[in-house]
C-alpha positions in Angstrom: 48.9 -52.2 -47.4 46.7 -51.4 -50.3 44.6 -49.8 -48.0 47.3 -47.3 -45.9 48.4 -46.1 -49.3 44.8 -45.4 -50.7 44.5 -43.1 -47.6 48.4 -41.7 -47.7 47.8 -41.1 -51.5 44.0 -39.3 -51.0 44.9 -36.6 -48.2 47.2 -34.4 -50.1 44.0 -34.2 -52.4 41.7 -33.0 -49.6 44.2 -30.7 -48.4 44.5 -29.1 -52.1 41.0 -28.6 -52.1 40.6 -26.6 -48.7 41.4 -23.1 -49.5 39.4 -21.8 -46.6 40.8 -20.7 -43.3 40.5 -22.7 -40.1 37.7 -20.1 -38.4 35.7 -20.0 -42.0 35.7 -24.1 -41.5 34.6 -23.8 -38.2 32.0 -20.7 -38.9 30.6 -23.4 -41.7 30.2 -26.4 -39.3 28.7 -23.9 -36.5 31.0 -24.5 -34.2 30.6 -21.5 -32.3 32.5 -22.7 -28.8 35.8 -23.3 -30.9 35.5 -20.8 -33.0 34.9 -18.2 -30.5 38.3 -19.7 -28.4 40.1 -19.5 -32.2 39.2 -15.7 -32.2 40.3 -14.9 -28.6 43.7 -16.0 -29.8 44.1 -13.7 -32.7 44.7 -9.9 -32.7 42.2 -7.9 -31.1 40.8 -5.8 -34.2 37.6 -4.0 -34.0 36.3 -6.9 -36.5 37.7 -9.9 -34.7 35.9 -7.9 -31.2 32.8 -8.1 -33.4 32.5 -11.3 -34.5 33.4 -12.5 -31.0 30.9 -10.6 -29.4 28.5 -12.2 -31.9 29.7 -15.8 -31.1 29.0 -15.0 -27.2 25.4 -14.1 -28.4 25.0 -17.0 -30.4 26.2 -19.5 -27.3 23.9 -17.5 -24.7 26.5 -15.6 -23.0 25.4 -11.8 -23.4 27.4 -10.6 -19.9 30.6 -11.7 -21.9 29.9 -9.9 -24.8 28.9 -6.8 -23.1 32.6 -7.4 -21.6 34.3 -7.9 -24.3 32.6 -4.8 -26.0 33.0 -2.1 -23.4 36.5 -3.1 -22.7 37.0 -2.8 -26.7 36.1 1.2 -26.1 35.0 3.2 -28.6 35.9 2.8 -32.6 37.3 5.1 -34.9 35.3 4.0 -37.8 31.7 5.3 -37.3 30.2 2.3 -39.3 32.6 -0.2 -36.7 31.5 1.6 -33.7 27.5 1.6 -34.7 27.5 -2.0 -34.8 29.5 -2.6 -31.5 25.9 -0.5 -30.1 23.8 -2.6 -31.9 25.9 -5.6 -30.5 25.4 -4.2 -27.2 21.3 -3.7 -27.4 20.7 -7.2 -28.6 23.0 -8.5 -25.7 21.1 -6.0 -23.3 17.8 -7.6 -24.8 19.2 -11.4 -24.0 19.6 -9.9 -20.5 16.4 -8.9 -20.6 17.1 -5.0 -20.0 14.4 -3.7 -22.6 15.2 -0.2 -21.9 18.8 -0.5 -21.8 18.4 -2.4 -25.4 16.2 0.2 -26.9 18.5 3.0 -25.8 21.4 1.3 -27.3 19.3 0.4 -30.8 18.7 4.3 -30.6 22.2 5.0 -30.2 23.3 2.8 -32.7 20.8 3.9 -35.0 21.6 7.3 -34.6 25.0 6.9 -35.9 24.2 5.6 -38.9 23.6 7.1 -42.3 19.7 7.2 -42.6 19.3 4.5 -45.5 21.7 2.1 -43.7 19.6 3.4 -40.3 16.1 2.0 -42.0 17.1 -1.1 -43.5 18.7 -1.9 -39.9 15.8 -1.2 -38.4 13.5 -2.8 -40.2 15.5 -6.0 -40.6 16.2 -6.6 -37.2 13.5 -9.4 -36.3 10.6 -8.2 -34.4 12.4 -4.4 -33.7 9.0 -2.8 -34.7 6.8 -4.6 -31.8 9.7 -4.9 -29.4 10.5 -0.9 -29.7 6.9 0.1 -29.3 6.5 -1.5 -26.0 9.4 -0.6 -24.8 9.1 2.9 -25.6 5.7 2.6 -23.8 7.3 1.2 -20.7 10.4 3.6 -20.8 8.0 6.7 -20.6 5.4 5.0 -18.2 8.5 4.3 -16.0 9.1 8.5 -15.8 5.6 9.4 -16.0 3.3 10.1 -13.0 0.3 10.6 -14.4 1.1 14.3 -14.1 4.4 15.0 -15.4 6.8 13.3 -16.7 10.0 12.5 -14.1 13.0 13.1 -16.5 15.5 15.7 -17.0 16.0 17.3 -20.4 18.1 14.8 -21.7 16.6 11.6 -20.9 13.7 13.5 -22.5 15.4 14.1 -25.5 16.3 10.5 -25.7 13.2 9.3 -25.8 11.8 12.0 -28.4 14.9 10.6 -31.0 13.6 7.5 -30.5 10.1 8.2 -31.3 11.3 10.1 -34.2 13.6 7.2 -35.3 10.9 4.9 -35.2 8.3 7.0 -37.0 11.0 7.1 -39.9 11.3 3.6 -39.7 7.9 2.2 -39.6 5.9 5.5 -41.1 2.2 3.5 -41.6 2.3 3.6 -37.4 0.4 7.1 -36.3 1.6 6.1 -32.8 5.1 7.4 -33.3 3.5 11.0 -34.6 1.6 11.0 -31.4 4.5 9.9 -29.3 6.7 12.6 -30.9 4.4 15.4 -30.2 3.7 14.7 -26.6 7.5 14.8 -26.2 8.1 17.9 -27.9 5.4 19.3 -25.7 6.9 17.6 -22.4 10.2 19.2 -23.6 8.5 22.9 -23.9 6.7 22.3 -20.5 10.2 21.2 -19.0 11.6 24.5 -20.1 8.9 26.7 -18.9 8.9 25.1 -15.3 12.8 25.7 -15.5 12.1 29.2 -16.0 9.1 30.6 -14.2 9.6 27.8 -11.0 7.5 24.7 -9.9 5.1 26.0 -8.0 3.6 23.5 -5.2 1.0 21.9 -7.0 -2.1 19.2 -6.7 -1.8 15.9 -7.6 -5.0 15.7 -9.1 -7.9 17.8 -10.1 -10.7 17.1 -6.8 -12.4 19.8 -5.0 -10.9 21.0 -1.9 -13.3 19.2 0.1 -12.9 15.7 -1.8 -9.0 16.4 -1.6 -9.0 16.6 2.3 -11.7 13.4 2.7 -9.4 11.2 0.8 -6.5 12.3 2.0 -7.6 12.0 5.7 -8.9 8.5 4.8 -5.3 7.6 3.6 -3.9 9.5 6.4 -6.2 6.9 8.8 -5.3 4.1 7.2 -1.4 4.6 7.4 -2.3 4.6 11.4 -3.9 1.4 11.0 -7.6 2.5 11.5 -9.9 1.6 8.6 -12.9 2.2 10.2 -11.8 5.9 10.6 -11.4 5.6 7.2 -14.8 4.8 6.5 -15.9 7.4 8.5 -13.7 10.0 6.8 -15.3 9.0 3.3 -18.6 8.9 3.6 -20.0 11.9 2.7 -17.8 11.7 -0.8 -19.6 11.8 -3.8 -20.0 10.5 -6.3 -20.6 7.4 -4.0 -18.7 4.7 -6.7 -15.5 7.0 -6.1 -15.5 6.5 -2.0 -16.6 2.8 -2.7 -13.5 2.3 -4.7 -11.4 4.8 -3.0 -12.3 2.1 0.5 -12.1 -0.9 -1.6 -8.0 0.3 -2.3 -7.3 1.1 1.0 -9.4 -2.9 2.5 -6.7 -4.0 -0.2 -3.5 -2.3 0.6 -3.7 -2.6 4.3 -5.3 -6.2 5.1 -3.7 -7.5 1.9 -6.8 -9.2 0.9 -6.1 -9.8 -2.6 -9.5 -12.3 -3.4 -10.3 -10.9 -7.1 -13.9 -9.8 -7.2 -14.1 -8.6 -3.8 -15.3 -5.0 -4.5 -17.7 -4.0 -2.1 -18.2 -1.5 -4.8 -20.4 -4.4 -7.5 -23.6 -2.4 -6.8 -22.3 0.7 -8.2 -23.6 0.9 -11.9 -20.9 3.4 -13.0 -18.0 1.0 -11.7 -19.8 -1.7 -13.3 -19.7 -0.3 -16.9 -15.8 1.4 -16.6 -13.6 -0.7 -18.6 -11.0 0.3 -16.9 -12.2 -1.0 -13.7 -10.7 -4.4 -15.2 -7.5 -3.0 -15.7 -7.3 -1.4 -12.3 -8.2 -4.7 -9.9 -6.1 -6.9 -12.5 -2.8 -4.7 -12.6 -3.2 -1.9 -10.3 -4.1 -3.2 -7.2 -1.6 -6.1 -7.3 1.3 -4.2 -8.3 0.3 -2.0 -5.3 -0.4 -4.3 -3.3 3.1 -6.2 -4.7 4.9 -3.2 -2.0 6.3 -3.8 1.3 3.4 -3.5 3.8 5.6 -0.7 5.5 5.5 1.8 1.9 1.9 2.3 2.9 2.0 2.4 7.2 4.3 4.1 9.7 6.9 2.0 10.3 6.3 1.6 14.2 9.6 1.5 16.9 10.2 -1.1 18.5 9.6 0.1 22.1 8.1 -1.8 24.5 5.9 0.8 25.3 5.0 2.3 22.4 2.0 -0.5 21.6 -0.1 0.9 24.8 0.8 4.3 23.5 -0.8 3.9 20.3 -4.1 1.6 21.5 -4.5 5.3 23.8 -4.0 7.4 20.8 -6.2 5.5 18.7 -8.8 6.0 21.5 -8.8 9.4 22.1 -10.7 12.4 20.1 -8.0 13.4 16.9 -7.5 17.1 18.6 -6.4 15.4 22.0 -4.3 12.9 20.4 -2.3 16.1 18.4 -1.7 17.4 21.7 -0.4 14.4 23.2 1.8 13.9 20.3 3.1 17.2 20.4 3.4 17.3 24.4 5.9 13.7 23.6 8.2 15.6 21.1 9.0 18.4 23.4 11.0 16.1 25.2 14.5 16.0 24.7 15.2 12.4 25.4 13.9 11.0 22.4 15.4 8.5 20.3 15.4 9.6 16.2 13.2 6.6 15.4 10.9 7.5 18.1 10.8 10.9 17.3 10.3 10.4 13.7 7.1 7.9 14.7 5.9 10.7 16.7 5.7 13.4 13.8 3.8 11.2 11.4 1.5 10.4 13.4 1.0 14.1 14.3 0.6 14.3 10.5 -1.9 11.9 10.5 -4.0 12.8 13.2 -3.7 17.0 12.4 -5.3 15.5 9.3 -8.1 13.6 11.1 -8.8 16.6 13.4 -8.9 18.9 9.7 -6.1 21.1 10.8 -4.7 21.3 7.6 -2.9 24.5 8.1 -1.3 22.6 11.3 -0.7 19.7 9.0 1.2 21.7 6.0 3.4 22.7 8.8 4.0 19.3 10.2 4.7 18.2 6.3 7.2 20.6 5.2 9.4 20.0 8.7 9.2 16.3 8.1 11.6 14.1 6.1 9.5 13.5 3.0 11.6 10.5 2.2 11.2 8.9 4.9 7.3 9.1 5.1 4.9 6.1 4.1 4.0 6.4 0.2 0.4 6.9 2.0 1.3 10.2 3.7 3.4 11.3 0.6 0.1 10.9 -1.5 -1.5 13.2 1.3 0.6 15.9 1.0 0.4 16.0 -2.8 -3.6 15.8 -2.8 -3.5 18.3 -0.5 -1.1 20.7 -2.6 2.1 20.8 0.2 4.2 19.0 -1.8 5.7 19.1 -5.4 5.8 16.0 -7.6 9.5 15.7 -8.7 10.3 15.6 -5.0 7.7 13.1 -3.9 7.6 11.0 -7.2 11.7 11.2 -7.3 13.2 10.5 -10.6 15.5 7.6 -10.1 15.3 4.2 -11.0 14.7 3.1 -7.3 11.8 5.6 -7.4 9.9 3.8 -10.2 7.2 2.3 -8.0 6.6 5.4 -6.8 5.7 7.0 -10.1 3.9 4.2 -10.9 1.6 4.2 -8.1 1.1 7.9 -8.3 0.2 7.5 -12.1 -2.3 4.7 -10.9 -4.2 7.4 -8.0 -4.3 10.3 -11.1 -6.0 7.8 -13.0 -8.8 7.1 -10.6 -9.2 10.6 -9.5 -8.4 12.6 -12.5 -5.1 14.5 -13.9 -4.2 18.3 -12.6 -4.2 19.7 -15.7 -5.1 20.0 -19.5 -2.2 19.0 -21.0 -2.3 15.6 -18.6 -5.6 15.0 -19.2 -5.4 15.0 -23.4 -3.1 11.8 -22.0 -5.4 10.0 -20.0 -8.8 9.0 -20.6 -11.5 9.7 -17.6 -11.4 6.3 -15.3 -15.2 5.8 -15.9 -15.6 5.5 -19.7 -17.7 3.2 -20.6 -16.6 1.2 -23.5 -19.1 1.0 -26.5 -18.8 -0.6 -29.7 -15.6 -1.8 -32.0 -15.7 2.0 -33.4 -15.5 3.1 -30.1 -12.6 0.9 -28.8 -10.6 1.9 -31.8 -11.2 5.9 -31.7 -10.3 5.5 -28.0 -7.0 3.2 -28.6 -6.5 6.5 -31.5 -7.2 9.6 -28.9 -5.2 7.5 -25.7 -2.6 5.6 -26.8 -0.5 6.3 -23.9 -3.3 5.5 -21.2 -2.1 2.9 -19.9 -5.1 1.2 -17.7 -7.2 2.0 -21.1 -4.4 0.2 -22.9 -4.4 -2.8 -20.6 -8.2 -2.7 -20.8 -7.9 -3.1 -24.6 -5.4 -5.7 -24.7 -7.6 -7.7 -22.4 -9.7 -7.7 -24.7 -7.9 -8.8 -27.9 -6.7 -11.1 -26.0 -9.9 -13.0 -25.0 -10.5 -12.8 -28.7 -7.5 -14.2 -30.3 -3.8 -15.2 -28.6 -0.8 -14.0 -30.4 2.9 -14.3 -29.6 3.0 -10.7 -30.3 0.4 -9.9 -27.7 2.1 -12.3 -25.3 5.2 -10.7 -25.8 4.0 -7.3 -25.5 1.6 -8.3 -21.8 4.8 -9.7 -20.8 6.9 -6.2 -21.3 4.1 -3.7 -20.2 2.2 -4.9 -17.5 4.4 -6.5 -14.3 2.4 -7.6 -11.8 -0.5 -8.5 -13.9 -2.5 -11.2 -14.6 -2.5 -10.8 -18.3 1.4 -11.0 -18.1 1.2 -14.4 -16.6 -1.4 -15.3 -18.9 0.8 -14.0 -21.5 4.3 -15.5 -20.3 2.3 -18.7 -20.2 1.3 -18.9 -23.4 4.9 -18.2 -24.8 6.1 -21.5 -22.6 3.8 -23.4 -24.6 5.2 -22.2 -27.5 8.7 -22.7 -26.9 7.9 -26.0 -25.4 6.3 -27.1 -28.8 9.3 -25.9 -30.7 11.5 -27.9 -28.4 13.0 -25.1 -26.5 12.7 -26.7 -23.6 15.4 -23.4 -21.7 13.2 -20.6 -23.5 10.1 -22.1 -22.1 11.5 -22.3 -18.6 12.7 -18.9 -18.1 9.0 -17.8 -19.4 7.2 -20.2 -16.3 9.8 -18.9 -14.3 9.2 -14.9 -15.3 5.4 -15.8 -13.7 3.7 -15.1 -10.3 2.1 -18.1 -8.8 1.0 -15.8 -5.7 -1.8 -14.1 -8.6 -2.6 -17.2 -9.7 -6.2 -18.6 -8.9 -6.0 -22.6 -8.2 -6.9 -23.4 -11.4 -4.3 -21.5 -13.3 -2.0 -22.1 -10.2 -2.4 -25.7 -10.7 -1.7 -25.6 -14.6 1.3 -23.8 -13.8 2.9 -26.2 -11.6 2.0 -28.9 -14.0 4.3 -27.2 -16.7 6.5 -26.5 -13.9 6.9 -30.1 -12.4 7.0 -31.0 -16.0 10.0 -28.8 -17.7 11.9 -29.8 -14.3 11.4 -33.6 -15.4 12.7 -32.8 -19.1 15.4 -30.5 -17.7 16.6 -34.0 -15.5 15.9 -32.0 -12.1 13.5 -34.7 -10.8 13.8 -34.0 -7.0 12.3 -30.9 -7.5 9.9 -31.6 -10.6 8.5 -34.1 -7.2 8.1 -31.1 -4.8 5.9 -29.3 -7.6 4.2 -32.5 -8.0 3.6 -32.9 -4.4 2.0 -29.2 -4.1 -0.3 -30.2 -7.4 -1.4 -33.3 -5.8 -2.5 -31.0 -2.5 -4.1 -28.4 -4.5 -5.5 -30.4 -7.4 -5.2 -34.1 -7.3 -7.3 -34.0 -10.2 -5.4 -32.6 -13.1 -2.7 -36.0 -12.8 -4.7 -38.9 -14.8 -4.2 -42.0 -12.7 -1.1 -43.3 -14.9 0.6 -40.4 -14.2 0.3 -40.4 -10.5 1.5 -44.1 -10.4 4.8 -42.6 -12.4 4.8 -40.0 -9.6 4.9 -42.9 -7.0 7.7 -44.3 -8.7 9.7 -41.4 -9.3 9.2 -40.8 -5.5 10.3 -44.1 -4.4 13.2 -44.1 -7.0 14.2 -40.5 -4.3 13.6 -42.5 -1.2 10.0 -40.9 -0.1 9.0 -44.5 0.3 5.6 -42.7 2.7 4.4 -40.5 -0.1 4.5 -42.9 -2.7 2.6 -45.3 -0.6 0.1 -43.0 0.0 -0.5 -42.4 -3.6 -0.5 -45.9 -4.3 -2.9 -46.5 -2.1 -5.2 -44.1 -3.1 -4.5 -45.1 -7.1 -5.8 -48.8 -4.8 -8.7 -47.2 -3.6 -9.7 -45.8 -7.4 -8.7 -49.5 -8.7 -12.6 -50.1 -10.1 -11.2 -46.9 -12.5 -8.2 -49.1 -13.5 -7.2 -51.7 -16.1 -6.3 -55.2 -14.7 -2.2 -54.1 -15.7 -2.5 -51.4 -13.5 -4.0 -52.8 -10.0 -1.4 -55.5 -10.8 1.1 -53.1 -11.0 -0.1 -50.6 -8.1 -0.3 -53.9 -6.2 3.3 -54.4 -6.6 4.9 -51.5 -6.0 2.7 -51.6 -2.9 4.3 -54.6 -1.6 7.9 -53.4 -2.8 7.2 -50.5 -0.6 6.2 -52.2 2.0 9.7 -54.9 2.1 11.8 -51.9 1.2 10.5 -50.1 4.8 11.1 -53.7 6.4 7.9 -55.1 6.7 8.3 -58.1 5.1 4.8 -59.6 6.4 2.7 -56.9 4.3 4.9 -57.4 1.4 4.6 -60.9 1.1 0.6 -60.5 1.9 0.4 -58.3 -1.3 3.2 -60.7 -3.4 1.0 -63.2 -3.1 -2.6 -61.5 -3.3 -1.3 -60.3 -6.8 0.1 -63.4 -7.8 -3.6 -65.4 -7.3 -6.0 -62.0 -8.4 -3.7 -61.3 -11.3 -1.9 -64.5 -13.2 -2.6 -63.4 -16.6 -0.7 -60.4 -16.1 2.4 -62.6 -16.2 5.7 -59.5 -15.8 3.8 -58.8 -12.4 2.6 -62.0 -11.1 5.8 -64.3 -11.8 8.1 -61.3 -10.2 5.7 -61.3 -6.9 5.9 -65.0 -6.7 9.7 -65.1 -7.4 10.2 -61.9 -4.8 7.5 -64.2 -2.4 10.1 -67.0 -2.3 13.3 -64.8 -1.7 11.4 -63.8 1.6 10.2 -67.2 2.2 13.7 -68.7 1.6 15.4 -65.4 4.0 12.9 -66.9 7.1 14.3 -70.3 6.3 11.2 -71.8 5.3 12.7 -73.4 2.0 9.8 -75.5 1.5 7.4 -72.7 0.6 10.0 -70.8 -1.3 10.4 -73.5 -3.7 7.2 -74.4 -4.3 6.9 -70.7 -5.1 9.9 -70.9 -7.4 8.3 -74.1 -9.2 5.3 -72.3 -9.8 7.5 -69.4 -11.6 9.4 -71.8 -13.7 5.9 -73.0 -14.8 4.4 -69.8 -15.6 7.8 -67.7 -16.9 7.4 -66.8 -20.5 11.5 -65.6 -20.3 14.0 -67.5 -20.5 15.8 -65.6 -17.9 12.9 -65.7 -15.3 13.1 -69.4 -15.7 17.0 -69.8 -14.8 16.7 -67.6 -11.9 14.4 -69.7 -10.7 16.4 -73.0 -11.3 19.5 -71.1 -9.6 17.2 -70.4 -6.4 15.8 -73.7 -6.4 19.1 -75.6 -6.9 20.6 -72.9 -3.9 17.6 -74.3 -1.8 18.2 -78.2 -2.3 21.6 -77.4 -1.0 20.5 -76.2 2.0 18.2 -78.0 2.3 20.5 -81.3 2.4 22.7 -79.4 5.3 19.3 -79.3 6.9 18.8 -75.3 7.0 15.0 -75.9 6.3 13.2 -74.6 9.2 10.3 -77.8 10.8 6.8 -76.0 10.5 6.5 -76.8 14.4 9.7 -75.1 16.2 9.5 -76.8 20.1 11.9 -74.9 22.7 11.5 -78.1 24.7 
């Protein structure tokens, strides 16, 4: 009684002392879920939309709170309606959209009043790094190595947010840089608007250098290499053909083995630090397209295979006419027909009828064309860039490929070529590096070159973070998204660090680092409790690398795997842990011996199990948890084939080696189970006589 009242008497005292409101208690406890379902229920105010949005961030759900704040609209009050864009751009970053996020920090930002504008900024964590690389990728995304693909307005977008950020972080000269190369990109713009893009080059080659690679592309997208070859030979310098063949061996036999450059001899190629950048990021995110952006996409007409062996055979000239001679008919399918005029591109280029060729080009679909014969037509000045490159999202590959031939061969003009460093510097000293990094900052094979190289020296977050945003498709990205797993993983962020392993590509993985990355793989997928498929990247490390598992962790394998029914696996890994046994302590061959024979009576072969019961129980008795359960699991088999004799010796032997209690009564329960049959005469003679 004395009790109830104590308890009656002291809650009118808590109560007086709780002056906050329900969603203050809740924000103080961090109870986000409830607290966000308390909101929903109250009036919609720009506030309340605000702090819910915020909530949805805090329990990972960015999609809702980009809901929630574009079905809020725009607010009234300018200070409101900045921090629903800020909202938006860290939601957008969860999402990871990192242009999306910086467009809408630049938004936001520009609505503010500059001193509220800075100390945003700069308070936001890691704004400074994250904005920088972005703005890197947002203009490499639009820039072809020759012009930047963007109307007026995206342009002016990305000028304001160069010149936010150089108000922002001032001690940066990048953003000065950045600034005036967009101003100048803005003047050029208008200029081309006014006077009329005329058809231009790609790249600055001689005409004769111009045609050779183009025809060699031009071969290739037919499927003949060795008129490739051919075509390049008399190319100088010699290290650009070498490489120029080396792209096309990669692009069209998709053989991606790193180091293969027929091109090693060449002592230009091997002092360009760029070279690295160009086999480590170029060529795979090439190579990353469909097989059919760089060939004709042949019909699929029975006939059209013997067609193509004859064209292939026959002098370039004759080949033209043949082509030509097809197309006059008028009972041709459009895919046919459509094969038919590339190829008549490609081969007036192989005979050097370029004339012929520019009129092939201008009647053909350019969008529909290879990215090979596209690249043609621009070497060869038929085509203009905007209309090749296309400035769409879906046309970003494009550009980027285009950027990565300018960078080989040269850009067009002056104004390009103050943005791209010549593909064969050599690197020098640490003065060198850093008035290059000053001069080039938006190279960007120069700036994976560098990177490379600060991160051999010393591995940041920072620079992870920033491989990870700039360069898809590259080995330092993986190398980088690998090294942020680790991190999270120490931290405990066990989600963070499997979204990074998930982010890499195993296909540019060599089989060590492909082997490392399924171990942390196979191991997230144990701590996340997703064991079946943890085992299939355990399976694939075992084929690949059976060495990286220390013996103790491939017996835990066997387990797991017989825990998920795979009773054949894990006997073949126990039986190779068998084979390894000299390696092992006695507890471990004891154990491996057991879960041997538990394998071998769960598949119904009773025989082998007791064989290995039995063997364990004599080799191993001072290992006492394995040795009295094989001679306690000897006489349950003994005692299911009726011969109770044997199973209760067996059993007498456990109650005389059993240090547990419980060990020892199972055995007396057996035993006493046995006697009983025993006296209705259940015990099988040793000599059974059918007569």
């Amino acid at each position: 009684m004395a009790v109830v009242l104590l308890i009656v008497w002291a809650a009118p005292a808590f109560t007086a002392e709780q002056d906050e409101t329900f969603t203050k208690w809740l924000e103080d406890f961090q109870a986000w879920d409830v607290l966000q379902d308390e909101l929903s229920r109250q009036s919609s105010t720009p506030k309340t939309v605000l702090k819910r949005a915020k909530l949805l961030l805090r329990l990972d759900r960015p999609d809702d709170a980009l809901g929630l704040l574009d079905a809020a609209g725009g607010f009234e009050d300018a200070g409101l309606e900045a921090e629903r864009m800020w909202i938006k751009a860290r939601a957008y970053r969860l999402q990871e959209k990192p242009v999306e996020a910086l467009i809408q920090y630049s938004r936001a930002a520009e609505s503010m009043m500059p001193d509220a504008r800075l100390e945003t900024m700069r308070s936001e964590p890691d704004l400074e790094a994250f904005w920088k690389a972005v703005w890197k990728k947002w203009y490499w995304d639009r820039f072809t190595g020759t012009h930047l693909l963007a109307n007026q307005g995206q342009q002016q977008l990305i000028l304001r947010a160069a010149e936010q950020a150089g108000a922002a972080w001032p001690d940066d000269p990048f953003w000065g840089y950045a600034a005036d190369i967009m101003r100048a990109s803005l003047e050029r713009s208008s200029q081309e608007a006014d006077q009329g893009e005329a058809s231009m080059r790609l790249l600055d080659l001689e005409s004769e250098t111009a045609s050779r690679l183009a025809t060699s592309l031009a071969a290739a997208s037919i499927g003949s290499l060795q008129a490739a070859e051919q075509v390049l030979q008399p190319v100088a310098p010699s290290s650009l053909a070498l490489l120029w063949l080396d792209l096309l061996d990669r692009l069209y036999t998709r053989d991606g083995q790193a180091g293969s450059l027929r091109v090693a001899e060449a002592e230009q190629i091997r002092r360009s630090m760029k070279l690295t950048a160009f086999r480590e990021w170029a060529l795979p995110a090439m190579q990353s397209l469909p097989q059919e952006t760089w060939r004709i996409r042949e019909p699929k007409a029975a006939s059209w295979e013997a067609f193509r062996k004859k064209l292939l055979a026959q002098d370039p000239d004759k080949a033209l006419a043949s082509l030509e001679k097809e197309l006059e008919s008028t009972l041709l399918g459009q895919d046919l027909k459509r094969v038919l005029a590339q190829y008549s591109l490609a081969f007036a280029l192989l005979a050097d009828r370029f004339e012929r060729a520019r009129g092939i080009w201008s009647d053909l679909d350019q969008e529909q064309l290879p990215l090979s014969l596209r690249i043609c037509g621009l070497l060869l000045g038929y085509g203009r860039v905007a209309e090749v490159a296309g400035s769409s999202e879906e046309s970003a590959d494009t550009r980027r490929v285009l950027a990565f031939v300018s960078e080989i061969l040269g850009p067009s003009d002056f104004w390009a070529s103050h943005l791209v460093a010549p593909f064969w510097i050599e690197p020098g000293d640490e003065d060198r590096l850093r008035e290059l990094e000053r001069k080039y900052p938006l190279d960007r094979l120069l700036s994976y070159s560098l990177d490379r190289r600060a991160w051999s020296r010393n591995q940041t977050e920072a620079l992870a973070k920033r491989a990870a945003l700039l360069y898809p498709e590259s080995s330092l990205r993986n190398d980088g998204l690998f090294f942020l797993a680790r991190q999270a993983h120490q931290r405990g962020a066990i989600n963070q660090a499997w979204q990074y392993v998930q982010e890499m590509d195993p296909d540019m993985l060599g089989s060590e680092s492909r082997a490392d990355y399924l171990l942390a793989k196979a191991g997230l997928l144990m701590e996340m409790g997703r064991e079946s498929k943890s085992l299939a990247a355990y399976k694939q490390i075992l084929s690949l690398a059976p060495e990286k598992l220390p013996l103790e962790k491939k017996l835990r394998l066997a387990l797991m795997a017989q825990r998920h029914g795979e009773w054949d696996w894990a006997q073949s890994i126990l039986q190779e842990l068998w084979a390894q046994r000299e390696s092992l302590s006695t507890a471990l061959r004891a154990e491996v011996m057991f879960w041997m024979a538990e394998g071998a009576q769960k598949r119904g072969n009773d025989q082998k199990a007791l064989e290995k019961y039995l063997k364990l129980a004599w080799e191993y008795p001072q290992e006492h948890i394995w040795a009295v359960t094989a001679l306690y699991r000897s006489a349950l088999i003994y005692e299911q084939q009726g011969r109770l004799q044997a199973a209760r010796r067996l059993l007498e032997k456990v109650m005389q080696r059993a240090d547990r209690e419980s060990q020892k009564k199972a055995a007396q329960d057996r035993i006493e189970a046995i006697e009983r049959k025993m006296d209705q005469g259940a015990s099988a003679p040793e000599l059974q006589y059918l007569y």
